[in-house]
N, C-alpha and C positions, 0 to 999 in steps of 0.2 A: 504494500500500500504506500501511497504516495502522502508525504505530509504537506499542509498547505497551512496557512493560516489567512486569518479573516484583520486586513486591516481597515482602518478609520483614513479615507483619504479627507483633507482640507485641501479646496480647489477654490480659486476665483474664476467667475464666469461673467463675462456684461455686467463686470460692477461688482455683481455679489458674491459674496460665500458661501458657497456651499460646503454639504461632508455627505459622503458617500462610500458606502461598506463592501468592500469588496473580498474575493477570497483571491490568493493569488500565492506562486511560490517566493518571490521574493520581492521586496517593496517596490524596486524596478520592473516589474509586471503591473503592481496594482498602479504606479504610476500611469505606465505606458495604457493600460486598460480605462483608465478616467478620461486620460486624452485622446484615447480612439473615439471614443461614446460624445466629448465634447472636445474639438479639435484647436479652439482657443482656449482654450481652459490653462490657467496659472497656478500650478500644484502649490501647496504653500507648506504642508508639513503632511505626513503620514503617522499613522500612531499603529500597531499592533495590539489586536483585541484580544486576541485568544488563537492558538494554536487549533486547527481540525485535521481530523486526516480525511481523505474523500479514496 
């Protein structure tokens, strides 16, 4: 099984801040993953929720 974990992205979008939960293998994933989905999008910090494995 493969472990992943569930991080807390902080993104600016058109102004505002958002936070958006992602699961991903390393923060560099859940980054690249916010910015696929919103392609202006200005990461501002990541945080680590909890460890899953999937």
């Amino acid at each position: 099984m493969e472990k992943a974990n569930r991080y807390s992205v902080e993104y600016e979008w058109a102004n505002v801040v958002f936070y958006q939960e992602v699961e991903a293998m390393t923060i560099q994933e859940a980054k690249e993953r916010v910015q696929h989905a919103k392609v202006n999008a200005a990461i501002r910090a990541v945080h680590v929720i909890e460890n899953v494995e999937s």
